[in-house]
C-alpha positions as CSV (number, residue, x, y, z in Angstrom):
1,X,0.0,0.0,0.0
2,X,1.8,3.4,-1.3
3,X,1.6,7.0,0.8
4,X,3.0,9.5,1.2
5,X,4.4,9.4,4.9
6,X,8.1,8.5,4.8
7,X,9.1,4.6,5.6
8,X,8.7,3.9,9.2
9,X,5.9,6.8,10.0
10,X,2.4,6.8,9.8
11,X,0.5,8.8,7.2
12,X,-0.8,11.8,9.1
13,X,-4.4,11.2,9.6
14,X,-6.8,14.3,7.9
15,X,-7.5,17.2,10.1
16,X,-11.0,17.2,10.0
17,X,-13.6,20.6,10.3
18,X,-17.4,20.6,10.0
19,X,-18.7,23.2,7.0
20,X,-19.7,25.7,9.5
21,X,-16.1,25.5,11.0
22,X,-14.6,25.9,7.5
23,X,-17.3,28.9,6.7
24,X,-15.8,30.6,10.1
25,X,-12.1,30.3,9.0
26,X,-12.8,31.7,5.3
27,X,-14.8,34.7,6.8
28,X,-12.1,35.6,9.1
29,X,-9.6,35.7,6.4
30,X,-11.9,37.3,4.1
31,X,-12.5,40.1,6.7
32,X,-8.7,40.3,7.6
33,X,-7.4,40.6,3.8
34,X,-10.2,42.9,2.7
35,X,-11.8,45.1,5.6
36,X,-9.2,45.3,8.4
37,X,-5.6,45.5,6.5
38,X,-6.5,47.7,3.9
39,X,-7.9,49.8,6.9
40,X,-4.7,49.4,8.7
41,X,-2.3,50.2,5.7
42,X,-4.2,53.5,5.1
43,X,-4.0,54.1,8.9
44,X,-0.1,53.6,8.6
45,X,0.4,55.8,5.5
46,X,-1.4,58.7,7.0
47,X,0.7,58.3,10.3
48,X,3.6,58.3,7.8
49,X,2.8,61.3,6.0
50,X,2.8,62.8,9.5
51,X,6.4,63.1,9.7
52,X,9.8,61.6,12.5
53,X,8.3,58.1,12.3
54,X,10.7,57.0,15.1
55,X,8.4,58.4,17.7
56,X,5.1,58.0,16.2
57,X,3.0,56.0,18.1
58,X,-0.1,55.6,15.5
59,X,2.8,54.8,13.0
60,X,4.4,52.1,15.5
61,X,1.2,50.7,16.5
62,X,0.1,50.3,13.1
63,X,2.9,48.5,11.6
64,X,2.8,46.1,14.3
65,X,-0.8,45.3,14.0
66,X,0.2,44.8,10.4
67,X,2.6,42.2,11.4
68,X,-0.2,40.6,13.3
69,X,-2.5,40.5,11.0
70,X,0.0,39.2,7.8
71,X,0.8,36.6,10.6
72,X,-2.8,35.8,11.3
73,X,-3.1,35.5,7.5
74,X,-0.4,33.3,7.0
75,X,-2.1,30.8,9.6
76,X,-5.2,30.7,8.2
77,X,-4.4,30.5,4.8
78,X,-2.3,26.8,5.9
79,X,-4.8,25.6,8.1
80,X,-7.5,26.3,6.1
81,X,-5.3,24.2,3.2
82,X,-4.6,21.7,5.6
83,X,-8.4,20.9,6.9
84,X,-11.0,18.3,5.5
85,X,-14.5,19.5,5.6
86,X,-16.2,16.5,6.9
87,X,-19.6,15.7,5.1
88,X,-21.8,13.4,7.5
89,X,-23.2,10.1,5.7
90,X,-26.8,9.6,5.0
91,X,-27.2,7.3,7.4
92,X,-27.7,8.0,10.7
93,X,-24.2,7.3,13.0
94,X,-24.3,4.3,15.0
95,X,-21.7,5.6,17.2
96,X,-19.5,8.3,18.1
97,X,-17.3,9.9,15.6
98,X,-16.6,13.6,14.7
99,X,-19.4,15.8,13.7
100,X,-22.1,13.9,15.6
101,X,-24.2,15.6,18.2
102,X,-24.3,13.3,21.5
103,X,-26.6,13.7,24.6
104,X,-25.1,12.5,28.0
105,X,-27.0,11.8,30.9
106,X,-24.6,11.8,34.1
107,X,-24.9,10.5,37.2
108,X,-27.3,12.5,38.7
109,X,-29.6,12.6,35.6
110,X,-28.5,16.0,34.0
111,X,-28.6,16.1,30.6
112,X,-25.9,17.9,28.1
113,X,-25.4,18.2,24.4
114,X,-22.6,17.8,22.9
115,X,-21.3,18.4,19.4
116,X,-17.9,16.8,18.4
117,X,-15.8,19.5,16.5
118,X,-12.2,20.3,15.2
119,X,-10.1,21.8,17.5
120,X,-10.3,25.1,15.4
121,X,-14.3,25.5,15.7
122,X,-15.0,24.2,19.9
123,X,-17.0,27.1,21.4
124,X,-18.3,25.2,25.0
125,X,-20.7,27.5,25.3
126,X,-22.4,26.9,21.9
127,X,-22.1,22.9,22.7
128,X,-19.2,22.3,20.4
129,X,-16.5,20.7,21.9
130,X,-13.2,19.4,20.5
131,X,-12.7,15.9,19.4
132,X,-9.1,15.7,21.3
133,X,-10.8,17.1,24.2
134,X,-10.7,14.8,27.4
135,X,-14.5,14.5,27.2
136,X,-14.9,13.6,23.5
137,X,-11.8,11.1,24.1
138,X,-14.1,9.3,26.6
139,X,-17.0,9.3,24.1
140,X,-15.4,8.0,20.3
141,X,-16.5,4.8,19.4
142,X,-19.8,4.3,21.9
143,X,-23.2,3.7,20.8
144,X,-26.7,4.5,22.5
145,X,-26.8,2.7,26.3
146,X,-22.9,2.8,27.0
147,X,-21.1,4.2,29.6
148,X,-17.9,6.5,29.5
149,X,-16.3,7.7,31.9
150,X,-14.4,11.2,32.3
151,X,-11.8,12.1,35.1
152,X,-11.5,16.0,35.7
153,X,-9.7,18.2,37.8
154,X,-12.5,17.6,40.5
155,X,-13.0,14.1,39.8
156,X,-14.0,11.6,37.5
157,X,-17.8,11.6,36.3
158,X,-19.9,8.9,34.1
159,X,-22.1,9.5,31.3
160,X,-24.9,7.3,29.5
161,X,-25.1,8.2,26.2
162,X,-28.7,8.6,25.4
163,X,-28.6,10.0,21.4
164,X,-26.1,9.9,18.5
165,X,-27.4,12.0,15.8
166,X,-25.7,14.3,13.0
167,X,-28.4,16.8,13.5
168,X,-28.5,19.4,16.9
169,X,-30.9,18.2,19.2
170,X,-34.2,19.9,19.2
171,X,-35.0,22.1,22.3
């Protein structure tokens, strides 16, 4: 079997982001190479035009957010390269894998919603949390009814997994 990795490593594995993730990093880009350096490299020229730009602070300022932001750029136009957008089958999952929404039960009968995301796109707050997270590490490969358990900081905790689905769970 040919690839690409060189004899004696394993082929990297893709770097997998859901189409919202992906739609997230373009925008950001997108914003940062047309709205907010072009707004900066005026900002810059007219601290320029001002004169001593040794001890011009918009001048100085400016430049280095322009460093920031051609750094920022430079990222994201290699991750972006380097993702997968991952396209959920037609058939409903059978257990956990990335992109799948999961609700957990734990121990005292609390129910959470979880979404399983790159590690570019978690947000917690939103329910999207990354698949190398210690949580989501717990969870891959389970199905409906199974246990898995999580240790934290403040102790471990065990979940049932009551739904797989690729779809949010409705309110």
């Amino acid at each position: 079997m040919a690839n690409d990795a060189p004899e004696g490593e394993r082929p990297k594995a893709p770097h997998y982001i859901t189409a919202d993730g992906m739609k997230k990093l373009r925008d950001e880009l997108d914003h940062l190479w047309r709205v907010e350096r072009p707004r900066v490299t005026s900002e810059v020229s007219a601290a320029a035009a001002l004169g001593d730009r040794s001890e011009n602070a918009e001048y100085i300022y400016g430049k280095r957010r322009l460093r920031e932001i051609d750094r920022r750029l430079e990222f994201l136009a290699k991750r972006i390269e380097s993702l997968t957008v991952f396209h959920p089958p037609a058939r409903p999952p059978e257990k956990v894998n990335f992109g799948v929404w999961v609700t957990l039960e734990d121990e005292d009968g609390n129910t959470v919603h979880y979404q399983l995301v790159g590690p570019d796109e978690f947000d917690v707050d939103a329910g999207k949390i990354s698949v190398a997270s210690p949580v989501a590490r717990a969870l891959l490969g389970k199905e409906v009814d199974d246990e898995a358990t999580v240790q934290r900081p403040r102790g471990s905790v065990t979940f049932t997994i009551t739904a797989i689905s690729y779809q949010p769970p409705r309110p």
